[in-house]
C-alpha positions in Angstrom: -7.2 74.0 177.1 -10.7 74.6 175.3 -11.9 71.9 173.0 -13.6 73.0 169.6 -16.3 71.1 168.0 -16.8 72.0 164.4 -19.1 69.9 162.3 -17.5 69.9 158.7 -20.8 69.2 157.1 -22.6 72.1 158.9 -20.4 75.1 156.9 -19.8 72.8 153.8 -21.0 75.1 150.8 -18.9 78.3 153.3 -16.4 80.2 151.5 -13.1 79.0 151.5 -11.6 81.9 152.4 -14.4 82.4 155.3 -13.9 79.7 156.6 -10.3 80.1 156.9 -10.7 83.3 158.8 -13.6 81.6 161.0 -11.1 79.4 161.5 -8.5 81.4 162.4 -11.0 84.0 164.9 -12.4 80.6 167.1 -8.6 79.2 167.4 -8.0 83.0 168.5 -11.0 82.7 170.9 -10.5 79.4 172.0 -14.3 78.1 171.4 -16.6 78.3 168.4 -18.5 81.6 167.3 -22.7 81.6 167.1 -23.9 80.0 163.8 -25.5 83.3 163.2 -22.1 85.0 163.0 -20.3 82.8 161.1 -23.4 82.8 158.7 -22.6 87.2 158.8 -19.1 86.5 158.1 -19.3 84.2 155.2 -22.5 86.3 153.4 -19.8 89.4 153.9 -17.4 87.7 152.2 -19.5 86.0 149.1 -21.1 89.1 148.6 -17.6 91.3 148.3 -16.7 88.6 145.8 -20.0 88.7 144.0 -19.5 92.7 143.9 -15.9 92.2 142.3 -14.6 94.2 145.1 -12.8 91.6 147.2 -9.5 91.4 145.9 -8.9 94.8 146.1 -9.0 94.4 149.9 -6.0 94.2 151.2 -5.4 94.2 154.3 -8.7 94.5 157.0 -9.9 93.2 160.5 -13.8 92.7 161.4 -13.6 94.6 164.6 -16.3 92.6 165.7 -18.2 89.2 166.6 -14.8 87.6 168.2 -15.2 86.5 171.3 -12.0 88.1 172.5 -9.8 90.8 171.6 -7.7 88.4 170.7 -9.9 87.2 168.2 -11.0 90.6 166.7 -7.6 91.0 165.6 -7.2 88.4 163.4 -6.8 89.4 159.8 -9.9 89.2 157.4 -6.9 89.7 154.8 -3.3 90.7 154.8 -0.9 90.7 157.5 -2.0 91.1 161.7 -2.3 94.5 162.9 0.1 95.5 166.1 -1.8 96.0 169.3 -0.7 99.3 170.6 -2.1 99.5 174.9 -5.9 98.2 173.9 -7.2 95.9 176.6 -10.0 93.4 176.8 -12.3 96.0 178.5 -12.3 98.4 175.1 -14.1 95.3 173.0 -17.2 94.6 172.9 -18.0 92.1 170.3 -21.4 93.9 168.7 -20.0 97.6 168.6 -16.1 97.2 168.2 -13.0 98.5 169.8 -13.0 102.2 171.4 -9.9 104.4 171.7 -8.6 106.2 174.5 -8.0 110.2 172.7 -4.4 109.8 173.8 -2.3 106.4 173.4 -4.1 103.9 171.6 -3.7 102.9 168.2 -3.9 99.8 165.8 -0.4 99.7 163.4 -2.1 98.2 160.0 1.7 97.4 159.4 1.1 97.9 155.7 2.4 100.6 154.0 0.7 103.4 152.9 2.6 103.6 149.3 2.0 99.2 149.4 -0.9 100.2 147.0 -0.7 102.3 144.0 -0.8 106.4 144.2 -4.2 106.5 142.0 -5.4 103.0 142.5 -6.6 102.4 146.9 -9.2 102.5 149.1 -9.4 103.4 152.9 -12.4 102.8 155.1 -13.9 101.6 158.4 -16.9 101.5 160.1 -18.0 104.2 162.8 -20.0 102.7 166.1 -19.6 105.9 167.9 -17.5 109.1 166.3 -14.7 111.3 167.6 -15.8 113.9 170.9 -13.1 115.9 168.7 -10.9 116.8 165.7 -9.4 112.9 166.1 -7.9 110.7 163.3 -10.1 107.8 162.8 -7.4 106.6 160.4 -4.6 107.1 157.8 -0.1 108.3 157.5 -0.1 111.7 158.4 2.7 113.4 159.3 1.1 117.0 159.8 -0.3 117.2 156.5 2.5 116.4 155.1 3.0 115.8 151.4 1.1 112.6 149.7 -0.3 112.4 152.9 -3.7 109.7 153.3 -5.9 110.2 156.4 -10.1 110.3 157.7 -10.8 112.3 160.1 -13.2 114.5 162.4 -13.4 118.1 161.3 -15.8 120.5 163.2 -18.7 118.8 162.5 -18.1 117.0 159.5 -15.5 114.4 157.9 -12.1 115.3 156.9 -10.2 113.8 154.2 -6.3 113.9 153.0 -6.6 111.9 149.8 -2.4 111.7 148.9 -1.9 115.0 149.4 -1.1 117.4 151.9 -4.2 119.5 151.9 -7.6 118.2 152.8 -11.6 118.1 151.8 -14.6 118.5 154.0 -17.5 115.9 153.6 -20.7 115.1 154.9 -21.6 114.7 158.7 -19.5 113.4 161.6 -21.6 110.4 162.1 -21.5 107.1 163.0 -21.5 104.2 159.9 -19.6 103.4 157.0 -17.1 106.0 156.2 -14.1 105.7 153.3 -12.0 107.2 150.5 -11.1 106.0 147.2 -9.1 107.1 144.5 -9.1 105.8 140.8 -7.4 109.4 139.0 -4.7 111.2 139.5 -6.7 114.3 139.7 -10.1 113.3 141.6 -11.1 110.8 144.2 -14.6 109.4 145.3 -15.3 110.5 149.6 -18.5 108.0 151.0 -19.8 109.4 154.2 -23.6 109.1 155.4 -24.8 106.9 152.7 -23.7 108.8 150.2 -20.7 109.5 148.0 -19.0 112.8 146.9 -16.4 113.4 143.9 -14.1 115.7 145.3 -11.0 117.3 143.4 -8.0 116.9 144.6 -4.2 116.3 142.4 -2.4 113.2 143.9 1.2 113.0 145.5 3.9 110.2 145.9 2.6 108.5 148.8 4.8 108.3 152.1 6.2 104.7 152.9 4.9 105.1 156.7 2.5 102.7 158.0 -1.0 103.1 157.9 -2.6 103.3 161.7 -6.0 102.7 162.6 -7.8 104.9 165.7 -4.5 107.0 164.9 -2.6 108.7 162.2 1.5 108.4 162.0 3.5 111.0 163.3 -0.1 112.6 165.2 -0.8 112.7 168.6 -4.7 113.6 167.7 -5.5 109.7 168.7 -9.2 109.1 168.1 -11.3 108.1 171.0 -13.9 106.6 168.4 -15.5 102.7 168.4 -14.3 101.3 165.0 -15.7 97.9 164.2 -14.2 97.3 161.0 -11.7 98.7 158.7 -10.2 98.2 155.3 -7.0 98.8 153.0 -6.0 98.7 149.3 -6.8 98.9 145.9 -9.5 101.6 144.4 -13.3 100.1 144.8 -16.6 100.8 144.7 -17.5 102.3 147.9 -20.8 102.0 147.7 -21.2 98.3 147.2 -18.3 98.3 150.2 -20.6 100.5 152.9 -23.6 97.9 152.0 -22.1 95.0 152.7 -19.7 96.4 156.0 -23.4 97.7 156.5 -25.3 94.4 156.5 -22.1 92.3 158.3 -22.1 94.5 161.6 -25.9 94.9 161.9 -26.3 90.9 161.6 -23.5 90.6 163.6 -25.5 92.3 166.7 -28.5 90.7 165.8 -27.1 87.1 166.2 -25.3 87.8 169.4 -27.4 86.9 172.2 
């Protein structure tokens, strides 16, 4: 059994609720994380509160700067996601967790109708995109009514905002990538730095999980490296994509 040393006057002015999930990650891990990393966490999660933005996140899991797989499954908020066939060898602890394209998937195991039909959010963080037309994430049953999904489309992003139909945005990059909608009749699409108002009527949302690197009832599983991701209420996706943004680059810088 590893022994963890954590000097409680070290982290003293840390966010309570960092500190609970740096907690959490190094009992996960079995040994402390880098000072540099717990510094990334806490600034992340200061600076969503300073935004006003962090209550509206829901349920979300830093993809990154665990030690162990283990570890980079532990919930930032809301409940644990369900491992479905990823293996230590997919995570790397700078750039994320990497898909297969044809049986792996993260259940968010909350529901995509948990969160209001004009009042969520849905984004993650892109280290290396889709080789195809892949789901990155969302509860999708074949574009099915109130459908909620991001994915690759030709060269660009793809985006079923509760509804069945879909919207074309930006280019199929790598970064911050997410939807939000705050009206029943328009929602806000952030892709490449840069956000789009696109028009689009709302539907009941299904009660289907939300899957990550997947989309429910799809078998277009994304063969992407994800190293963050994020559910619930409507926000400002801007001030989300900065600090996802500045949490996985100083992540990778205070790695060794």
């Amino acid at each position: 059994m590893s022994i963890i040393y954590i000097n409680p006057y070290q982290f003293a002015a840390f966010d309570p609720d960092a500190l609970t999930y740096i907690s959490a990650v190094e009992t996960a891990d079995g040994q402390a994380l880098e000072t540099g990393v717990r510094v990334a966490i806490n600034d992340f999660v200061v600076g969503c509160k300073s935004d006003g933005i962090w209550t509206a996140i829901k349920a979300s899991c830093i993809l990154a700067g665990a030690r162990t797989l283990a570890g980079a499954l532990v919930p930032l908020t809301g409940g644990a996601p369900t491992n479905n066939s990823f293996v230590s060898a997919d995570y790397d602890r700078e750039t994320g967790l990497v898909g297969d394209g044809s049986t792996k998937r993260l259940d968010s195991n909350r529901a995509s109708n948990a969160d209001p039909q004009d009042n969520f959010h849905h984004a993650t963080y892109i280290s290396s995109v889709n080789s195809g037309d892949f789901y990155y994430m969302g509860q999708d049953q074949s574009g099915s009514v109130g459908a909620t999904a991001i994915f690759r489309f030709g060269n660009s992003f793809g985006f079923r905002n509760r509804n069945g139909g879909f919207d074309v945005a930006g280019s199929n990059a790598a970064g911050f990538v997410g939807q939000a909608r705050a009206s029943s009749s328009t929602y806000l699409a952030r892709v490449n730095s840069a956000s789009s108002t696109l028009t689009r009527t709302s539907q009941t949302p299904s009660s289907a999980n939300v899957f990550i690197f997947a989309s429910d009832g799809s078998a277009a599983y994304s063969d992407a490296r994800l190293s963050f991701y994020s559910i619930g209420e409507s926000l400002d996706l801007a001030k989300l994509d900065t600090r996802v943004s500045n949490l996985i680059t100083a992540i990778g810088a205070a790695i060794p």
